[in-house]
C-alpha positions in Angstrom: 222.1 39.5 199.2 221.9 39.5 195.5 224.1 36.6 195.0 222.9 34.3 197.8 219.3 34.9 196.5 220.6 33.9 193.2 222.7 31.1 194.7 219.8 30.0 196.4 217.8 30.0 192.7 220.1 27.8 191.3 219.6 25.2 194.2 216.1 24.8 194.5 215.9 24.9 190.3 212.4 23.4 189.3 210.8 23.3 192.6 210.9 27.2 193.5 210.1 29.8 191.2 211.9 32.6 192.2 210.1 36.2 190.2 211.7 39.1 190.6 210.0 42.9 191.1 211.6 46.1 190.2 210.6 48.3 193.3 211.4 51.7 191.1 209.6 50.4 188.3 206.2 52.2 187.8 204.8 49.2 186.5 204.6 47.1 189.3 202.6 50.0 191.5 199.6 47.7 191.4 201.8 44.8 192.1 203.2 46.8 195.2 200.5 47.7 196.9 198.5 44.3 196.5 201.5 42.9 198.3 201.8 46.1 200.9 205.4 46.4 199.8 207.6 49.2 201.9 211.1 48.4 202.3 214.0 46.8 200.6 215.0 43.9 200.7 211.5 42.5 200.8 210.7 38.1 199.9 207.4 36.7 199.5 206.8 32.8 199.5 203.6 32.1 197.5 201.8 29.5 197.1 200.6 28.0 193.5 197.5 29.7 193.9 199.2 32.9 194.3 198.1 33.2 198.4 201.4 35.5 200.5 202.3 32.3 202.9 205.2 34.3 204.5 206.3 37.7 203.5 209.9 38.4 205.6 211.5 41.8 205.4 215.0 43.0 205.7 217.8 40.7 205.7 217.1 37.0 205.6 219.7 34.2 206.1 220.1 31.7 203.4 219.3 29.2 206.3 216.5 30.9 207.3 215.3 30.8 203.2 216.6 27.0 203.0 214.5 26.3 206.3 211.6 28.2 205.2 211.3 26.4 201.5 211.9 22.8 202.7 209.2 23.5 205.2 207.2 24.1 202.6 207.9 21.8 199.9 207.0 18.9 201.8 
């Protein structure tokens, strides 16, 4: 999935922001839980503010992701 979600980065350049979290790294802990992360792969689609819109787990198309962020960049 690694490559699509980078793929999909590249497309949408300057109008998503993709962030990416390090799951084993003790760091993000706080990060995890304020986002009730459990399972790999895991996506949230935020909003500016920083509100969870849509949190999907487990395998996403890249339709599904092209879908859900032209949805939401209108």
């Amino acid at each position: 999935m690694a490559s699509m979600v980078h793929g999909l980065e590249a497309e949408y350049s300057g109008k998503v922001k993709f962030t990416y979290l390090d799951a084993d790294d003790p760091s993000t802990d706080v990060f995890q839980r304020e986002l009730g992360f459990y399972y790999q792969p895991e996506f949230y689609l935020l909003a500016d503010d920083g509100e969870v819109i849509k949190k999907l787990v487990g395998y996403i198309s890249e339709d599904e992701f092209r879908s859900l962020f032209e949805e939401n960049l209108q």
